[in-house]
Each structure stands twice: as C-alpha cells, then as structure tokens.
C-alpha positions in Angstrom: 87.2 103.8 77.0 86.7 108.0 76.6 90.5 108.0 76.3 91.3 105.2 74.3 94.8 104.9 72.7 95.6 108.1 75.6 97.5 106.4 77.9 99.1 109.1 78.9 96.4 111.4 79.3 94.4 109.1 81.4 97.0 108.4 83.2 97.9 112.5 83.7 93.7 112.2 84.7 94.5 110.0 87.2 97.4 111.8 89.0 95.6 115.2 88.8 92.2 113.2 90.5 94.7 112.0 93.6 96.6 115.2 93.7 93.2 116.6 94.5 91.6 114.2 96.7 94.8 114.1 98.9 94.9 117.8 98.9 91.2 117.9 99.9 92.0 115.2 102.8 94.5 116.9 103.8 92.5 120.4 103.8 89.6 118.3 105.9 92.2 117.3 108.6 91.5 119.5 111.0 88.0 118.4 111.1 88.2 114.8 110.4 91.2 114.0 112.5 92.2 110.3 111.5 88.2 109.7 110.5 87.2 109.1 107.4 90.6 108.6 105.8 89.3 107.3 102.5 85.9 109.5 101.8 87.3 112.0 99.1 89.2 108.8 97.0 85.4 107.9 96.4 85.0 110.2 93.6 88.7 109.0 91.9 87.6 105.8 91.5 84.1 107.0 89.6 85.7 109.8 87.6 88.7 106.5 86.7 86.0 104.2 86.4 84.5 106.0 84.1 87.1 107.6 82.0 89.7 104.7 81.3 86.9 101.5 82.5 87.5 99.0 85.0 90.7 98.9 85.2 91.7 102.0 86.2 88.8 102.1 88.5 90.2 99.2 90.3 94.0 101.0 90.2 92.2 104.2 91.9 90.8 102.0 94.3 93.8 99.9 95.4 95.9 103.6 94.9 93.1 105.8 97.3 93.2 102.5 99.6 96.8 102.2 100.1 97.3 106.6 100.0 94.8 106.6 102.6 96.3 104.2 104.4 99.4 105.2 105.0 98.7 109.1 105.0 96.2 109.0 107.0 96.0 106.1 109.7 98.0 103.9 111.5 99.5 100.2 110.7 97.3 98.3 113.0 94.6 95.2 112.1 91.7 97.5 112.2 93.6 100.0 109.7 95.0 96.8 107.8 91.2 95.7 107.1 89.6 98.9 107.2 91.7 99.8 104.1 91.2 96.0 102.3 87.4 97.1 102.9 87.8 100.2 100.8 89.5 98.4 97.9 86.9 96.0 97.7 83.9 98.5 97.7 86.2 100.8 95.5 86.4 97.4 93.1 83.0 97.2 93.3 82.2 100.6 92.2 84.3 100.3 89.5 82.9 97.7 88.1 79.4 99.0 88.1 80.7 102.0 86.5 82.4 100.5 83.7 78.6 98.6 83.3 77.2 101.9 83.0 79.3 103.6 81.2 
C-alpha cells in the first residue's frame, strides 16, 4: 500500500474522493437526470484501489454503489440490481488495480 501504516490519511483520501464525486454528480444533475447515477464513483474506486489496495477499492465500490443508490435513484428491482452490478464491476476493478499496482 502508498499509505501504509496511514490509516488515517487514506482514510481522509477516501472521504475527500466521495466528497468530490458526489459533488460532481450532483453538479451533472441537471443534465443526467436519474441517468448514470454511478459514473463519477468510477474514478474513487481506481484512485482507492490504488492508494490503500484492494480493499479499499472494494469499500469505494460497495460506498459509490450504495451513495449512488440512494442519492440518486429510486428503491425498485431495477435500481436494487443495477446498483449490485456496479459493486461487482467496481470489485472487479479493484482487484485488477491492486494487480497492477
């Protein structure tokens, strides 16, 4: 890990990344209505993945999944699995980050 034995950096890192990706989402709402809810957690989970491993790749992507969610659609099925989708590509990611890191 970049910030190993910086817990509390990384996780600082982590809350500015989401502050930022929900304040872009939210900037884009105009535009993107209830599309695209999940699109700017993409880069959290990279910048995570690769700062503090898999692990808190995997925390961005459960985290951007769930903000995105609830912020930004409804509570229906198709939300309910579009969201589960996200985590698992966002898990994904992560983990091929980590390998590459």
């Amino acid at each position: 890990s970049l910030l190993r034995g910086h817990a509390g950096v990384r996780i600082l890192c982590l809350a500015v990344l989401f502050t930022v990706a929900f304040g872009l989402r939210i900037a884009l709402a105009p535009w993107l209505q209830n599309r695209a809810a999940f699109a700017t957690f993409i880069p959290v989970i990279v910048a995570s993945a690769y700062l503090g491993g898999f692990r808190w790749g995997v925390a961005a992507a459960i985290g951007g999944a769930a903000g995105g969610a609830i912020a930004f659609q409804g509570l229906s099925l198709y939300d309910f699995v579009s969201a589960s989708l996200f985590a698992g590509v966002g898990i994904f990611l992560s983990w091929v980050v980590a390998q590459y890191r």
